[in-house]
Structures are given as C-alpha cells and as structure tokens.
C-alpha positions in Angstrom: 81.3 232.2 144.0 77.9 234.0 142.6 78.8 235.6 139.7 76.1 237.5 138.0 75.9 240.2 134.8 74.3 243.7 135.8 72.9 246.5 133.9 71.2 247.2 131.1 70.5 244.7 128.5 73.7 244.6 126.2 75.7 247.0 128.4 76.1 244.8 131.4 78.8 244.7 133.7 80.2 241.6 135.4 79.8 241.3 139.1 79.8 239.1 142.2 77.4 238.6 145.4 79.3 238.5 148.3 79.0 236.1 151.4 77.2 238.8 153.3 75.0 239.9 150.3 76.7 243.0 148.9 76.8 243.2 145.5 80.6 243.5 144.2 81.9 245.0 140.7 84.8 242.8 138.7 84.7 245.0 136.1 88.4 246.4 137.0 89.3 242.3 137.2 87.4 241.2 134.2 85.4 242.2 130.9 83.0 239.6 131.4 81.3 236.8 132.7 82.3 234.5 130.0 83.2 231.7 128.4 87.2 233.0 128.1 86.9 233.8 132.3 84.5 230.4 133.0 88.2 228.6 131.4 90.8 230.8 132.9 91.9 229.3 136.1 94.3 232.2 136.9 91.7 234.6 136.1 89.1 233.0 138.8 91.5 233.0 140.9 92.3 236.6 141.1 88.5 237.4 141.1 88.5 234.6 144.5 91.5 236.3 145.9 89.8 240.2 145.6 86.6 238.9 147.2 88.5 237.2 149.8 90.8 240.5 150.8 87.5 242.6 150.7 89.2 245.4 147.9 85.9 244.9 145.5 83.9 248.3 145.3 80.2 248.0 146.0 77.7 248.5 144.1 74.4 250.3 144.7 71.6 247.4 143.3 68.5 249.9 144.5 66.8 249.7 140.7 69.3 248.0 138.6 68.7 244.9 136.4 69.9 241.6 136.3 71.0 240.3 133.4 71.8 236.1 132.3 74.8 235.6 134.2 76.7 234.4 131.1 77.5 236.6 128.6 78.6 235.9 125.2 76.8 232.4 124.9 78.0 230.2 122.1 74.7 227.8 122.2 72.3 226.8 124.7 71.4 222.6 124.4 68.6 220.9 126.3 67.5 217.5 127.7 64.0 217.0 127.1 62.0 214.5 129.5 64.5 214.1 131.6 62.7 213.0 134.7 61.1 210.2 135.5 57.9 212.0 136.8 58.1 214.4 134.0 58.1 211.5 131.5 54.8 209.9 132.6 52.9 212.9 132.7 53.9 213.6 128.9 52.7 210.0 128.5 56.0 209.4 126.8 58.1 206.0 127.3 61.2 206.5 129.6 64.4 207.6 127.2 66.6 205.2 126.2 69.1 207.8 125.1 68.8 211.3 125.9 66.5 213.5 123.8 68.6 216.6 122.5 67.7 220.3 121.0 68.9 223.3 120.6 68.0 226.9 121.6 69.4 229.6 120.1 71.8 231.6 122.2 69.3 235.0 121.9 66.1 233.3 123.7 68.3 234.1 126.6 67.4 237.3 128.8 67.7 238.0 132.8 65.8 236.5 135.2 63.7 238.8 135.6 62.7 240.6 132.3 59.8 240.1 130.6 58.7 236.7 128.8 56.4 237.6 125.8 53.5 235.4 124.6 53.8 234.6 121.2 51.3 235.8 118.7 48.7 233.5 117.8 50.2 231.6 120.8 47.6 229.4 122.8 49.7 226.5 125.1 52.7 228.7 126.5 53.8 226.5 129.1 56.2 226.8 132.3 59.2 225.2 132.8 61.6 225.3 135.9 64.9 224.1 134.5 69.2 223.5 136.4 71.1 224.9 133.3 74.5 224.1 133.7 77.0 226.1 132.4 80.6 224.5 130.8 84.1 225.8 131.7 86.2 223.1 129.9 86.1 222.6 125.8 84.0 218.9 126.0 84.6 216.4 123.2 84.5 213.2 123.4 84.5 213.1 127.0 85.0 209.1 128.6 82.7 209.0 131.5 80.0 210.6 133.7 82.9 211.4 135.9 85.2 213.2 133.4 81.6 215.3 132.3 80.9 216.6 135.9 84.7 218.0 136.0 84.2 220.2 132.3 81.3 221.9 134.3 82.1 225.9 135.3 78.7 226.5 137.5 75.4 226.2 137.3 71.9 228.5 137.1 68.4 228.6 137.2 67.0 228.2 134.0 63.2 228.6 132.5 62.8 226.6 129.5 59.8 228.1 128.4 57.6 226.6 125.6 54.7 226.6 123.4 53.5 223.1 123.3 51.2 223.8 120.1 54.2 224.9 118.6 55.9 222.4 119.4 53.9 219.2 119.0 51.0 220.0 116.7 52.6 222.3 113.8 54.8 219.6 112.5 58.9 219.2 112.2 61.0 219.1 115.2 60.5 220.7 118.8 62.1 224.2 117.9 59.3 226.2 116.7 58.2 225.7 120.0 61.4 226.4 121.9 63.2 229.5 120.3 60.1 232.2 120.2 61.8 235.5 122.0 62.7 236.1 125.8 62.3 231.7 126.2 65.2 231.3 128.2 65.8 233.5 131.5 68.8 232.8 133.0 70.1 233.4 136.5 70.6 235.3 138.5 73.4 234.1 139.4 76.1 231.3 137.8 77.2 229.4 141.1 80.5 227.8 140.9 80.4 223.9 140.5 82.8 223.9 144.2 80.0 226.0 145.5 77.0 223.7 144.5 78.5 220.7 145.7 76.1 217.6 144.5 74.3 218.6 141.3 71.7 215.2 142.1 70.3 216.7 145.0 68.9 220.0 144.6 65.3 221.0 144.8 63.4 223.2 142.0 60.0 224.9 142.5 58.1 227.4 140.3 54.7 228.9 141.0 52.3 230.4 138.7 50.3 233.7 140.3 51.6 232.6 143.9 50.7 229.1 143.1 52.9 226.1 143.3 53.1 224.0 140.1 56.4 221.9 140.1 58.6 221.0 143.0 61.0 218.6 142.0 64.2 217.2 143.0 67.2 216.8 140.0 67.6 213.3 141.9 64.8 212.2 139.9 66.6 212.9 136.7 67.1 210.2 134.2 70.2 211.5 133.0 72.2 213.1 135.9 74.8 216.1 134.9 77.5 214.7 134.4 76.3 211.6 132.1 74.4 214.9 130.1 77.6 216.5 129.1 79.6 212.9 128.3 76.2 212.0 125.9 76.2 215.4 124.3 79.8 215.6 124.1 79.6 212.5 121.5 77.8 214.9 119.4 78.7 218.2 119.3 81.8 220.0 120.9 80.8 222.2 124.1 82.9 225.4 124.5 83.4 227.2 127.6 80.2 229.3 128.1 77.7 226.6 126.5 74.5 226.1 128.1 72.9 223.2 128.5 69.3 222.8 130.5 68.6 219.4 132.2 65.0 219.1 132.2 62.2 219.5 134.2 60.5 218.0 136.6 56.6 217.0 136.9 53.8 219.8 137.3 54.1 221.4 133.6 50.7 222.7 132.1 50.9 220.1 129.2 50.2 217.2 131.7 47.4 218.6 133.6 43.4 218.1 132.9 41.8 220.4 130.6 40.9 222.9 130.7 45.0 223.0 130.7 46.2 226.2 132.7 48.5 227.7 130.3 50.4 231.2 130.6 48.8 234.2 129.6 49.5 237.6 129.4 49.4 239.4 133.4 50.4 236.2 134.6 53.5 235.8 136.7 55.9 233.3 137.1 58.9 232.6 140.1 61.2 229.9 140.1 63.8 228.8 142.1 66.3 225.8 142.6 68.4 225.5 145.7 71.5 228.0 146.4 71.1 229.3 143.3 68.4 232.0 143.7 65.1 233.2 142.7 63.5 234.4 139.4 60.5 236.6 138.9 59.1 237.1 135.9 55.6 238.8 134.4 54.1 237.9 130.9 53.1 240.2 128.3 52.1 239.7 124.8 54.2 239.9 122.1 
C-alpha cells in the first residue's frame, strides 16, 4: 500500500494512492498514519480490505499538499557514510560499526515544502536518503533477519545538511543536521510487502535539472535490516521511528571547489524507486 498524510501542515488527513492513481481518504478507517496504525495488524487490514472492495471516497488532489507520510514521529535516527562510494568521497575510512545520530522529529516536513537556508549558512548540502520507517517495538533484536521483519514501509527521505555546521564548528554532527525543514519525507510510506528487496533500489537527486547522485542502496555498507538490529542494541525503536540509511556518492562536500552548494532559488528533486518523487525549492531562512 501507498499511504501518504494530506493537507495542511498540522491538520493533515491520512490517505492512500490507489493502484490506478486516485487518491483515497482513510480518514473514516483511521486517525492517522501512525505509529499506533504502522503496529495494528487488524487495523491494516481493514484499510487493505476497503481499498480492495473499492468503498474509499476520492479525493480531489488539484492544489492540495502533501505532508511526511508519518505522522506523530517519536525520533528520526540516521546512518551516516553508509556507502561505500559515499565513504571515499568524504575521504573517510570504511565504518567498522555504523555511525549513528539523531534528528529531531520536527526537521521533518512534506516532500514538497520549502527547505530554508540557514542564516549565516554557507555549505548546505543535498542528500538523497531510503528512510525506513518501523512498525514493530525493536530492542535487542538477534539478527539482520529479525531487523528486516520490525520494518512497517519505507520513504524517500532528504537528509539535508550544513557541512560547515557540521564539521568545522566543533562538537558532534547535529548542529549541522537539525536546522528547520531538514528532513522531507515522502510522499508516500510504501509497505515493506510492497517494496520487496530493500538492497536493490535506485536513488537519484538533481539540483536545477541536473543530476548529482544516482546510487543504488546495494552499495550500502550496512543493509536495512543489519541497521535496525545495530541500532536496536542502543536505543529502543517504536513503531513510527525513522531511521535514514545513508546516501550514496555525488553530495556537494566531495566535489572540487568551488563546491556547488545549495542556495536560495535553487531546486531540488529526488527520487528512489516505487516510492515516488520529491520537489523541493530553497529559500532563506
């Protein structure tokens, strides 16, 4: 299933893209797109058994907004250099373990709103991202194997960052990570049965209609699955949890200078295979 939030910021409603297209409302079904649905097996049923027997009212999406398709986010984690390409271009040693932060849940905003340039930022940087999203409480899961099956869906994510930020001011990564509007999310969660194999999707972004990263989450270091087990030794992951997996090669950090870094009027599109398309345009903060 697609399921997706729409509306306007803070007063969206859940919803569903149909196998033809047509935009569905669940909000008769279900409050939300959440962590308490993303765990209710019965209650993903009955939203799989209206879409099936075609009784979901349309909706009319001429103008309206997509929102993250997750509502009600507890925390987002991410994997930083988590490919292999991605790794040498940083000029950073291949992880023995993986490297873990933390966004805060409200960098998170639709796919297509507005990212803002930071004040006083100079290296904002691009970053096409798989987000998977958690359906299972995860602690101390065994194995790889046992991670994959505590995963609801997954999304398109855009880690975006501010390298100065986060390399050169000192402390950890997050001054760089958590400035407002860093995380679009969506547009739509894709079930996990849906996805099929997490290792083998592609992920592009282009900056002003040019291509910057196309990657393939086969070259990650750390596939899904062994992600959520790692993290899982660490912190508990509640249905709803976030967690991006990295990004592939093409970033502006590892290019020759002068380094191409986001302003304001540029815009940025992402995708990642079979689970749609963002669009978004920079503005300063």
């Amino acid at each position: 299933m697609k399921l997706l939030r729409v509306g306007p910021a803070g007063a969206e409603r859940p919803a569903l893209l149909d196998q033809g297209g047509v935009l569905r409302d669940l909000s008769a079904l279900v409050d939300d797109v959440d962590g308490r649905l993303l765990s209710d097996a019965s209650a993903l049923a009955r939203v799989r058994a209206a879409a099936a027997a075609g009784v979901l009212p349309a909706l009319d999406a001429t103008g309206m907004r997509v929102g993250a398709p997750v509502g009600r986010i507890g925390k987002v984690v991410c994997i930083g250099l988590n490919y292999h390409d991605h790794a040498r271009e940083a000029g950073a040693r291949t992880p023995a373990e993986p490297v873990v932060f933390l966004k805060a849940a409200d960098t998170v905003v639709g796919p297509h709103d507005t990212v803002l340039v930071p004040r006083g930022s100079r290296k904002t940087d691009w970053e096409v991202e798989l987000a998977v999203v958690i359906g299972r409480t995860a602690r101390y899961v065994g194995s790889a194997e046992e991670g994959i099956a505590h995963v609801a869906g997954y999304a398109v994510a855009h880690d975006v960052s501010e390298r100065e930020f986060q390399i050169e001011r000192g402390g950890t990564w997050d001054k760089g990570k958590n400035c407002e509007t860093f995380n679009p999310l969506g547009p739509w969660l894709v079930t996990a049965d849906e996805v099929g194999d997490p290792q083998a999707l592609g992920l592009r972004l282009w900056v002003n209609g040019e291509l910057k990263q196309d990657g393939n989450t086969g070259e990650q270091i750390f596939p899904v699955g062994e992600v959520v087990r790692y993290v899982s030794q660490f912190m508990t992951l509640h249905p709803g949890d976030v967690i991006n997996t990295g990004t592939p090669a093409g970033v502006a950090m590892g290019r020759p200078e002068p380094r191409p870094y986001l302003r304001a009027g540029d815009v940025v599109e992402l995708e990642v295979d079979g689970l749609g398309r963002q669009r978004q345009e920079l503005k300063d903060a």
